[in-house]
C-alpha positions in Angstrom: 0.0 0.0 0.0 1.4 3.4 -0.7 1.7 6.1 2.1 -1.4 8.5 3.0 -1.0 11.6 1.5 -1.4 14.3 3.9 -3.0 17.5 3.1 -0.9 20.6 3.3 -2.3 23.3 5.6 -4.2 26.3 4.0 -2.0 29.6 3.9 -1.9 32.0 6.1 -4.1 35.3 5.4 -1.8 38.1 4.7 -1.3 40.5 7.6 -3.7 43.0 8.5 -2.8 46.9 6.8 -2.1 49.3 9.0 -4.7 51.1 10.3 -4.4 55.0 9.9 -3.1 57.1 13.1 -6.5 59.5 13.5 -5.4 62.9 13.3 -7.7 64.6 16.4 -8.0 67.7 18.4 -6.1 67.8 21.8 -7.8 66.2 24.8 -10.8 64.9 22.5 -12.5 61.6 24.2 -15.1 59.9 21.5 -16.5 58.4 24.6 -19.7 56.3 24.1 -21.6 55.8 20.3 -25.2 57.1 20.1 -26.5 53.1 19.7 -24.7 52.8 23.5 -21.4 50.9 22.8 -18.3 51.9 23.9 -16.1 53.4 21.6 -12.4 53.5 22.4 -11.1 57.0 24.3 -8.7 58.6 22.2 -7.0 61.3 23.6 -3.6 63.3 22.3 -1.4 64.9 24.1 -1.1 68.4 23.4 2.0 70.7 23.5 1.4 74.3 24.4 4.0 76.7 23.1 6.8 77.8 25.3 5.1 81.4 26.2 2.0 79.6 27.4 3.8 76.3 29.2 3.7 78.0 32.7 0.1 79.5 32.7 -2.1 79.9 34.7 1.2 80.6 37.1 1.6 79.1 40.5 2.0 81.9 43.1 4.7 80.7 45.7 7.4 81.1 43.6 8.1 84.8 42.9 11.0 87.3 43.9 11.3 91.1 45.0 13.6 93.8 44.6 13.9 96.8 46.8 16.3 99.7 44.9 17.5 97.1 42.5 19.1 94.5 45.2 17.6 91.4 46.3 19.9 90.5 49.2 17.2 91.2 52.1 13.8 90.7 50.3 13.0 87.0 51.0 9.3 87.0 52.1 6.8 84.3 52.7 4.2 86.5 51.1 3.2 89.2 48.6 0.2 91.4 48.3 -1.5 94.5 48.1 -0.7 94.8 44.2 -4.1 96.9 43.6 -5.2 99.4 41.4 -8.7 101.3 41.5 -10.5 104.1 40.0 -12.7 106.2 42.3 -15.8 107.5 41.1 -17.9 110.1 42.1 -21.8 109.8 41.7 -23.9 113.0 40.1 -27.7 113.0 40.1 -28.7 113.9 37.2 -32.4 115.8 37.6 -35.2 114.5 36.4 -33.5 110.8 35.6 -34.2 108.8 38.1 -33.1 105.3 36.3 -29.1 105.6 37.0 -26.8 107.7 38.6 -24.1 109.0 36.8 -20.7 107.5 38.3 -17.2 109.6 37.0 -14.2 108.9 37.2 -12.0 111.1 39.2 -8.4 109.5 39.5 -6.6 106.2 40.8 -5.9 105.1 44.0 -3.2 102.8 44.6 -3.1 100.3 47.7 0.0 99.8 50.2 2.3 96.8 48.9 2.9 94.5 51.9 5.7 92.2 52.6 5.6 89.4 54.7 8.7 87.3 56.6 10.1 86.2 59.2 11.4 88.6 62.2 14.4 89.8 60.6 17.5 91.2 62.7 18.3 94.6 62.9 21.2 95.5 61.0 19.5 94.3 57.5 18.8 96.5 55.0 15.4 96.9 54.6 15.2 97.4 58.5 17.6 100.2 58.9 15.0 101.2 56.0 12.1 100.9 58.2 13.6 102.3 61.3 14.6 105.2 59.3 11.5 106.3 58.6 8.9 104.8 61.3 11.2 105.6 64.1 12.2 109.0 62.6 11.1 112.2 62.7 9.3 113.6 59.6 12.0 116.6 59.7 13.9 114.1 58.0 13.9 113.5 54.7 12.2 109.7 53.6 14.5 108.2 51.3 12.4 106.6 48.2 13.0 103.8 46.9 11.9 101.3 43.4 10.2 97.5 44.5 9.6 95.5 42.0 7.7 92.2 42.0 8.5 89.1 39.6 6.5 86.3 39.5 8.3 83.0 38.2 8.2 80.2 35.9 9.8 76.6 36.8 12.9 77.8 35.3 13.2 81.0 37.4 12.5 83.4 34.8 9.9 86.1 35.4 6.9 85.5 33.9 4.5 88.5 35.3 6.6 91.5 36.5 5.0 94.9 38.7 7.1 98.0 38.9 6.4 100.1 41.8 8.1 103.6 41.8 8.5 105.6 44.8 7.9 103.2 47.5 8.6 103.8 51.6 7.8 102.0 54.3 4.5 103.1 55.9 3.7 100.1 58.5 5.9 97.4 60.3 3.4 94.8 62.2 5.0 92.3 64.7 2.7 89.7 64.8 1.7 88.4 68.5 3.6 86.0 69.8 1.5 82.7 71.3 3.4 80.6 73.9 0.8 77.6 72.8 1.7 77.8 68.8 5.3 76.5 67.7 5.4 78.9 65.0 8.4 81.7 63.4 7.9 84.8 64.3 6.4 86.9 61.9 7.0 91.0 60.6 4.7 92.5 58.0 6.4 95.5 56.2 3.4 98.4 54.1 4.8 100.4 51.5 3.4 103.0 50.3 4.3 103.6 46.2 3.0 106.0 43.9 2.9 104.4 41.1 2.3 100.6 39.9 3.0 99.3 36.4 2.9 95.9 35.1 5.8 95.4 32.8 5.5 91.8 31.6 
């Protein structure tokens, strides 16, 4: 008897053409199909340029300069940065709807610093002592503050100018024999002018 002849397996189905890459907008999820099957999430990762990479900003890391020099001004916090028109309200007769509101000029707010007690041969205390502890037959030396907020490299992202800045308040705050905390100074400046620059 002769051998069996055995039948030789079909061949294999060619492979499977690459599907297209879908080309969609950032952060798009297809989510689930109008007949209510799932659909797979596809989501693409989007880039933002390099001038919008650090927006919206954090606000603990920022830096200040008093007259140029940064050597004294590290503070725990920043604020006061303010600007506001005031108005002044005229009746107009025989309208009784509204009141006219017109602007008269800006007022500008007091720039506070906030640290740690400092000792008292630093810089921006001799400052402070200068003027608070003073009389006002002495002349109040003013000086330029400006504010920098920073990016994750440490480059200023959002900068405020403040021109003619002194020193118009220095709070100890209390100390608490029940609270392990630092002991904490709050420095007002009063400026004239506040400009954002960046």
């Amino acid at each position: 008897m002769s051998d069996p002849v055995i039948p030789k397996p079909p061949p294999l189905p060619p492979p499977p053409q690459q599907r297209p890459r879908l080309q969609l907008p950032p952060r798009l999820d297809l989510g689930i199909s109008a007949a209510g099957t799932a659909r797979a999430a596809v989501t693409t990762v989007w880039d933002p340029p390099a001038s919008q990479a650090s927006y919206p900003p954090v606000a603990f890391y920022f830096s200040v300069q008093i007259d140029g020099r940064s050597g004294d001004c590290s503070f725990q916090e920043v604020s006061g940065i303010s600007l506001a028109m005031e108005l002044e309200p005229l009746v107009e007769g025989g309208e009784n709807r509204f009141i006219h509101q017109l602007p008269k000029g800006i007022k500008q707010g007091t720039l506070r610093l906030q640290r740690g007690l400092a000792m008292k041969n630093t810089e921006l205390v001799a400052w402070c002592r200068q003027v608070l502890e003073g009389d006002l037959g002495r002349r109040i030396e003013l000086k330029p503050v400006q504010v920098s907020l920073l990016d994750e490299m440490g480059q200023p992202l959002c900068v405020w100018s403040f021109e003619n800045c002194y020193p118009v308040g220095w709070d100890i705050e209390a100390f608490n024999a029940d609270k392990n905390e630092v002991a904490i100074e709050q420095i007002e400046l009063a400026y004239q002018t506040c400009v954002r620059m960046k």
